[in-house]
Phi, psi and omega in degrees: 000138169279146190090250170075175174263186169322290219269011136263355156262131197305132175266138174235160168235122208218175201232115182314137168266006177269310180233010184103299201327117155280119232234108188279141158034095180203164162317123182328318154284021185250130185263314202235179176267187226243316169298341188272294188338291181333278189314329222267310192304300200278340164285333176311297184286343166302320197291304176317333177279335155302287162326324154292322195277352160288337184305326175288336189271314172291335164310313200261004196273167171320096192266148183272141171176203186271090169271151170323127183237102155296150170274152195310322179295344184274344177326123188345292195317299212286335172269350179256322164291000168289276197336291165323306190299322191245036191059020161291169171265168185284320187308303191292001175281317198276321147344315185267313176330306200271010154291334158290298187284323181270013117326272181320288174319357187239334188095024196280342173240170176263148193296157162243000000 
């Protein structure tokens, strides 16, 4: 028959292979009872979280090293009124500025 209802398909009964526990009407293929999953799942996810967790701590660790310190003219304040003075936005302010500088570092302008 194709199909059928519920009560033609075989139900099995079967026995956890972790604790014993017997399982009334359950799939052919069913290993464990639904508490041995569990457990079974969170010792699963213990290993990985071991295994994983120095990568995270080196993603996410400090890396130490030389910082930047603006200088007072680089400050928010000191480029957007540079900006506002010649009729910029701020972004094309900081835009020309580092446009500028790399002009200079190569020498296509002259230093002031």
């Amino acid at each position: 028959m194709m199909g059928g209802h519920e009560s033609d398909r075989l139900h099995y009964t079967r026995t956890c292979e972790m604790c014993g526990a017997v399982m009334q009407n359950v799939a052919p293929n069913k290993r464990l009872c639904p508490e041995c999953v569990k457990q079974n799942q969170h010792q699963r996810d213990q290993k990985k979280a071991l295994a994983t967790a120095p990568l995270h701590r080196e993603a996410y660790a400090r890396r130490e090293g030389p910082r930047k310190v603006l200088a007072a003219n680089d400050s928010i304040g000191a480029v957007c009124a540079r900006a506002i003075a010649a009729g910029r936005t701020y972004g094309q302010q900081v835009e020309y500025e580092r446009r500028q500088k790399e002009l200079k570092d190569r020498g296509e302008i002259d230093k002031k």
